[in-house]
N, C-alpha and C positions, 0 to 999 in steps of 0.2 A: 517439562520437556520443551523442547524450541520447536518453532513450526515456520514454516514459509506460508506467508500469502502472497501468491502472485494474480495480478490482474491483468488484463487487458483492456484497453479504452475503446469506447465506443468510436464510433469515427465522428470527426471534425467536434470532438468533447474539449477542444481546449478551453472554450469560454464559458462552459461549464464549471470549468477544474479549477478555474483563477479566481470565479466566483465563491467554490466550495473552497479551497485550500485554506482558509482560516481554522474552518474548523476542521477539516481533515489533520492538519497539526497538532491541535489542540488533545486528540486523542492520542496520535503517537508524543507527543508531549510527557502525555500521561503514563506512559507506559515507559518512557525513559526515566521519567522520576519514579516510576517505582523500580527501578533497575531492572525491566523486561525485556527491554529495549536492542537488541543486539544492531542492529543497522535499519533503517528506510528509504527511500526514494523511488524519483520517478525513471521511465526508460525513455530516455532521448528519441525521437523520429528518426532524426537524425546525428551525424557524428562529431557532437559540439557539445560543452557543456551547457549550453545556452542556446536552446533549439529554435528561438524565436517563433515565429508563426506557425513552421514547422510540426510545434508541440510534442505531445506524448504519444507513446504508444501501451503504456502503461507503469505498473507499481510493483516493489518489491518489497515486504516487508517480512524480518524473522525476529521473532520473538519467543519470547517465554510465554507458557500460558500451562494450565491445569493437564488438559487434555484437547485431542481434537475437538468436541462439541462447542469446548470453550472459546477456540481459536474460531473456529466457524462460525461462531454467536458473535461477536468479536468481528471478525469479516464482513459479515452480513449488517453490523450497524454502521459502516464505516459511512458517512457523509457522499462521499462518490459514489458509492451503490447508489442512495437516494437517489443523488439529482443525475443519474443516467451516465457518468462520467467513464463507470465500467461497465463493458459487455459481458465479461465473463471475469469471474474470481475462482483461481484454485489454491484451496489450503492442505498443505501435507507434513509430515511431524517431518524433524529434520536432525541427523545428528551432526555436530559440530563436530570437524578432527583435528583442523587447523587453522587458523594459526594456534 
């Protein structure tokens, strides 16, 4: 089943995130090559695709996974948790209708 994980960024986490985004990649990476992958990214601050200093306000990721606990397990490793990047993470199962 597909789930959303949505985050929220702590405040002033940009140099945090720029630090961490290696390996935050590196997982959703992972989860593209096993075809789980449906979309990722970040929420712009502001209305640019290039927010500059700006930064994030958070992350959008939906994927495939087992079940909720797995998505959640899965959430909760994600690199940006660790190093303070997100304040809050919510994960919810998600049906696709369209495209």
């Amino acid at each position: 089943m597909l789930y959303t994980i949505m985050a929220q960024d702590s405040d002033n986490s940009l140099e945090k995130r720029l630090q961490t985004r290696p390996a935050h990649l590196a997982r959703l990476e992972a989860l593209r090559d096993e075809g789980r992958l449906v979309l990722a990214g970040p929420l712009p601050a502001i209305d640019s695709p290039d927010p500059g200093p700006a930064g994030f306000t958070g992350s959008l990721v939906v994927a495939e996974f087992d079940s909720l606990e797995d998505a959640q397990a899965w959430a909760d490793a994600d690199p940006y948790r660790a190093a303070g990047v997100y304040a809050s993470v919510v994960v919810k199962p998600f049906r696709k209708v369209l495209p």
